[in-house]
N, C-alpha and C positions, 0 to 999 in steps of 0.2 A: 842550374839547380833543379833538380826532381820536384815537379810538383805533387804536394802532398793530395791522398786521395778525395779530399773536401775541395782542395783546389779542383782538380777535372770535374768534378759532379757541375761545379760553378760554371765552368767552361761549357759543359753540356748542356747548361738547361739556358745559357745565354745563346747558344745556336739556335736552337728547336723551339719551332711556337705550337706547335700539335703533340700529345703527351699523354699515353694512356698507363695511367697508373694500378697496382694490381696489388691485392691483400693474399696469401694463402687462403686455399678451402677450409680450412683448420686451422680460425686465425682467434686470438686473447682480443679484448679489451682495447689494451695499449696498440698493439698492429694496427687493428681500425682504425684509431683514433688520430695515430702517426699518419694514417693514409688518407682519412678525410681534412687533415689540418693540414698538411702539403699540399692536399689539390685545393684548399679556397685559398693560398697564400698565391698560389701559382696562377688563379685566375687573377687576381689580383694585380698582379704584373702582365696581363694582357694574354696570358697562356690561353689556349683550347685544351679543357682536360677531361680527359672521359675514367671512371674511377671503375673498378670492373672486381667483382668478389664473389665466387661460386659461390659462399652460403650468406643465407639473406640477412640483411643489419638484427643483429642483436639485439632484442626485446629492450632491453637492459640499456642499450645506448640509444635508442629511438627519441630521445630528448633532444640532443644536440643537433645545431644546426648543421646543416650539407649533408647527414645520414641518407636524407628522402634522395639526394642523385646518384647514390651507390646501384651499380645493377649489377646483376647474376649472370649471367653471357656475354659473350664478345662475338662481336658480326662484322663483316667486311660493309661497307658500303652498297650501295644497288645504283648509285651514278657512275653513267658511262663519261669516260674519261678520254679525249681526241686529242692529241699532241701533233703538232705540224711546223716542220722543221722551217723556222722563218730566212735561215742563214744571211743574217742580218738586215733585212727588209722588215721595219715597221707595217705594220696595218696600219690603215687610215680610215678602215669603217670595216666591219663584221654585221650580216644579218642572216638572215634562215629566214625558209619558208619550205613546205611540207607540199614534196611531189608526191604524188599518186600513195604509194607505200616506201618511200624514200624520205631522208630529210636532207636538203641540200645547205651548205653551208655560202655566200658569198662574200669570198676575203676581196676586198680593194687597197693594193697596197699604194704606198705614198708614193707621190707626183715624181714620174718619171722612172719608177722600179718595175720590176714584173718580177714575178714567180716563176723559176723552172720545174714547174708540174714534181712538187715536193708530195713523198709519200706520206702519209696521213698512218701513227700509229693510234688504234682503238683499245682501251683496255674496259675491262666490268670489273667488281666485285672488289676491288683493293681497299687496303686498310689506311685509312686515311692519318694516324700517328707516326711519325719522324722518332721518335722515340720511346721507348719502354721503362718504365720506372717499378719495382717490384719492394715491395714493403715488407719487411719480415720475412720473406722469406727461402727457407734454410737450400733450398734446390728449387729449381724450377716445375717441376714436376708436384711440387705441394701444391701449385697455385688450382689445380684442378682440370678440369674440361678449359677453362679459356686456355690453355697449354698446349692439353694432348690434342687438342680438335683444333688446333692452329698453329701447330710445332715451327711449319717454314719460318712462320712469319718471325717467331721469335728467333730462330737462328739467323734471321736475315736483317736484323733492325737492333740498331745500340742500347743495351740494356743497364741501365743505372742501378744499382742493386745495393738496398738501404737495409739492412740489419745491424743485429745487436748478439753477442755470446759467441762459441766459441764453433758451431755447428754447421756454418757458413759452409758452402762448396764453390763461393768465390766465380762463380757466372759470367758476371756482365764484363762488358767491356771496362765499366767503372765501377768499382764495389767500395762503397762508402759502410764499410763495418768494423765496428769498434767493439775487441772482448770486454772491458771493461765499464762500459755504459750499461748502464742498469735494465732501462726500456729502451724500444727504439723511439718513441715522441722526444727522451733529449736527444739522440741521434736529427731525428728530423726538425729539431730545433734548432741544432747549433746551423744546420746545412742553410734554413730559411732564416736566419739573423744572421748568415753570411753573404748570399744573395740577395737582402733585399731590405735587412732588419726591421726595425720598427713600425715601416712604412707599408711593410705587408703583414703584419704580426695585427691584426683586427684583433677587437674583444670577441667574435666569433672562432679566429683562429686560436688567443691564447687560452678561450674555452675547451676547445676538443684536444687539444694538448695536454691542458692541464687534469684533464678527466683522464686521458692514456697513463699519463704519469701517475695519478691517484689508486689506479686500478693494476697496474702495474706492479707500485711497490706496496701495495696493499695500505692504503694512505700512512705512508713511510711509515708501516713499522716493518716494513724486510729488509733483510740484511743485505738485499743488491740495494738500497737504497745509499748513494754517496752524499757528499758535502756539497759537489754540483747539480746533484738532482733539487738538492733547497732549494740553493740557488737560481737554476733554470726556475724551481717556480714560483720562488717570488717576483722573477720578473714577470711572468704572464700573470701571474695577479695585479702586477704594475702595468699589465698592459688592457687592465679592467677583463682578465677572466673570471665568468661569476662560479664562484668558488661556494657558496651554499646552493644553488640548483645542483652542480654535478655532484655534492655530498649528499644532499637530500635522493637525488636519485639513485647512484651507486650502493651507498654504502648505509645511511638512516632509513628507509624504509626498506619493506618487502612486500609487495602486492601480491592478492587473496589467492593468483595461481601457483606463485613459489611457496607461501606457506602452505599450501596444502600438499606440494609435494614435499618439502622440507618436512613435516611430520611424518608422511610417509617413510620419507629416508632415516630421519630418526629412530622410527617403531622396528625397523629392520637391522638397525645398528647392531653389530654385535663385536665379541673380538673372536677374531681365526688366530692371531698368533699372541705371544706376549709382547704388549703393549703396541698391536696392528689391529684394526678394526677394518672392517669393510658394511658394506650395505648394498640392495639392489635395487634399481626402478624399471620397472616394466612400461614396455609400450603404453597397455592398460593403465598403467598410473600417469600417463602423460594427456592422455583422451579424459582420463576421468578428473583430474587436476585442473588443464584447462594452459599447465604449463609446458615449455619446449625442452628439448636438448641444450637452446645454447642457455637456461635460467642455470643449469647443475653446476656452472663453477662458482655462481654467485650464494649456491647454496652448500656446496664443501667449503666453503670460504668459512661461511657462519659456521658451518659444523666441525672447521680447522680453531676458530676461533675460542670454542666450549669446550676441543679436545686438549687444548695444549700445543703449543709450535712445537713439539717431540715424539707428538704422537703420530705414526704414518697410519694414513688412510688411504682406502680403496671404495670408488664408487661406482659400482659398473650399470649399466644400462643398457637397457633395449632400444638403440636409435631406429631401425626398422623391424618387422618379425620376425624371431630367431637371431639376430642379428645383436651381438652383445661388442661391447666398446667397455674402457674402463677408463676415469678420470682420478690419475694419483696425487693423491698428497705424500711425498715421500718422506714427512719430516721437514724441520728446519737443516737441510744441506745447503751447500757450496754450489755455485751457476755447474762446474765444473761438473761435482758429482750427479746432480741433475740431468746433466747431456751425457754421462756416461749410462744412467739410467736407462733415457730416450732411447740409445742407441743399441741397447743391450735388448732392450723389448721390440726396436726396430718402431718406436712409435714418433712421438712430435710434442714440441712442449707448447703447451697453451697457458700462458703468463708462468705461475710458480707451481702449474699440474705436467703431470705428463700425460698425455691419449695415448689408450693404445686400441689397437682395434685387436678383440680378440675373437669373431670370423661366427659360423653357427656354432652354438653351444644349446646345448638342454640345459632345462634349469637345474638337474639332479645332479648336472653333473659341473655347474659350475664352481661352485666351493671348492672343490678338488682342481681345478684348471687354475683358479688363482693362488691354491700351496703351491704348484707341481712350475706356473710359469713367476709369476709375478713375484711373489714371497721369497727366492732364495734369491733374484736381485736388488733386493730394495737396500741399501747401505744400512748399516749399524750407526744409531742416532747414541751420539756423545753425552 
């Protein structure tokens, strides 16, 4: 019998005790959250995991626990590494001591063996993970510089590869992806209540999960939200997820740097098409606000929220100068029509926006780049 693709992920992660797991550069909410709640279940069960994500933890998620061990680069080790073929001769005592500019090693093997002058391989600089586990995302090449500045390694090491929708290019050696799942946190839900259930499911774990899933399906009022997304969370509430800190912090409050850009973005509101609205935030407004890049999906949200689920929006910005990016609301569509979007713009979906990066622009001349690109694909809202 074919084991199903949740079966192998089980298989893999029961071989390997070393595990560097990885978010895209360009990653939602939910990705994070899938990624930090997989790696504390996985130390859990005795894993080594190192959590690795080009862009730094999200302002916005910096509450939940295990955020502070996420890092932004991946590096090879700097331990030298000595292998010495023993072909079958135990050691019975190992010591060093440091000749001149030398370090000499003395192996003594056991009572009545000898060594035939066995060659000694030396290696530096290796990646010290057995396997690769990638969270969200759609190709390998999203995940950033840990990627393209370490491509071998990835070609050379089993990569487990956890998404959700339909966008996949299917990677790894084992691709645990499912079109129909809403976020990937119940993806990497069902995977960690098959490996290990309850017993690695912490009130820590079924926290940062249950915050992907909140964030996600925009606290269930979107329509990727299913019958098992409830479910997944009433059990992590059963498994003491505290469920007013990640409300109060997500979605009840907004701190003094977002509403000062959130009115900006408001005062800029205008409509370019019938019943399409855009707005813009300048670098300038990010310096003078005090807010980032990744605050603007938490503030098209709000501003999705005042327009209407049928209103599409456009929210472009200055991530660096000159350097203009846009975050869409395309309406209440289909996961479907959304990835047809993405792909049409050649961008990436971040929870229920699309990114797109749209390269230098003047600002005289961007109104017209967003009729001429953006506006003639955005789908007709029903």
């Amino acid at each position: 019998m074919e084991l199903t693709a949740l079966d192998q992920a089980t298989e893999l992660l029961a071989k390997e005790r070393e595990i560097l797991i990885l978010a895209p550069e360009k990653n939602s909410a939910d990705t994070f959250c899938a990624m930090v709640g997989l790696s504390m279940a996985l130390e859990k069960m005795g894993k080594q995991v190192k959590m690795i994500s080009a862009s730094h933890v999200p302002q916005a998620l910096q509450f939940l626990p295990g955020t502070s061990q996420v890092q932004d680069y991946l590096e090879k080790t700097t331990d030298l590494v000595i292998d010495l073929p023993l072909n079958g001769i135990r050691p019975a005592n190992i010591t060093w001591k440091q000749v001149e500019n030398s370090l000499r090693f003395v192996i003594t093997p056991e009572r009545g063996r000898t060594f035939s002058n066995p060659m000694p391989i030396a290696q530096s600089g290796l990646y010290p993970w057995k396997l690769i586990i990638t969270v969200g995302a759609p190709e390998l090449s999203a995940l950033g510089k840990p990627f393209t500045e370490h491509a071998s390694y990835f070609y050379e090491t089993p990569i487990l590869n956890i998404d959700h929708g339909t966008a996949n290019d299917f990677f790894g050696a084992v691709n645990l992806v499912t079109a129909t799942t809403g976020t990937v946190s119940e993806v990497v839900y069902e995977l960690i209540n098959t490996i290990g259930g309850v017993n690695i499911i912490t009130p820590e774990v079924a926290t940062v999960l249950f915050a992907g899933i909140l964030a996600g399906t925009r606290s269930f009022h979107s329509p990727i939200t299913t019958p098992r997304t409830f479910t997944i969370a009433s059990e992590l509430l059963e498994q003491e997820a505290d469920r007013q800190t990640v409300t109060r912090n997500l979605f009840k409050t907004h701190k003094l740097p977002e509403l000062r850009l959130m009115g900006r973005s408001l005062a800029r509101l205008h409509e370019i098409s019938e019943n399409v609205f855009w707005s813009v935030v300048l670098q300038k407004d990010f310096e003078d606000s005090g807010a980032k890049p990744d605050d603007l999906p938490i503030i098209l949200q709000e501003i999705t929220e005042r327009a209407g689920e049928n209103t599409p929006i456009v929210l472009v910005f200055e991530r660096t100068s000159g350097t203009m990016e846009a975050l869409i609301f395309p309406g209440r569509i289909s996961k479907e029509d959304r990835e047809k979007l993405r792909e049409k713009l050649n961008g990436t979906i971040a929870g229920h926006f699309v990114l797109v990066a749209l390269g230098k622009i003047n600002l005289t001349d961007l109104e017209k780049n967003i009729r001429d690109i953006i506006l003639p694909q955005l789908p007709t809202i029903q």
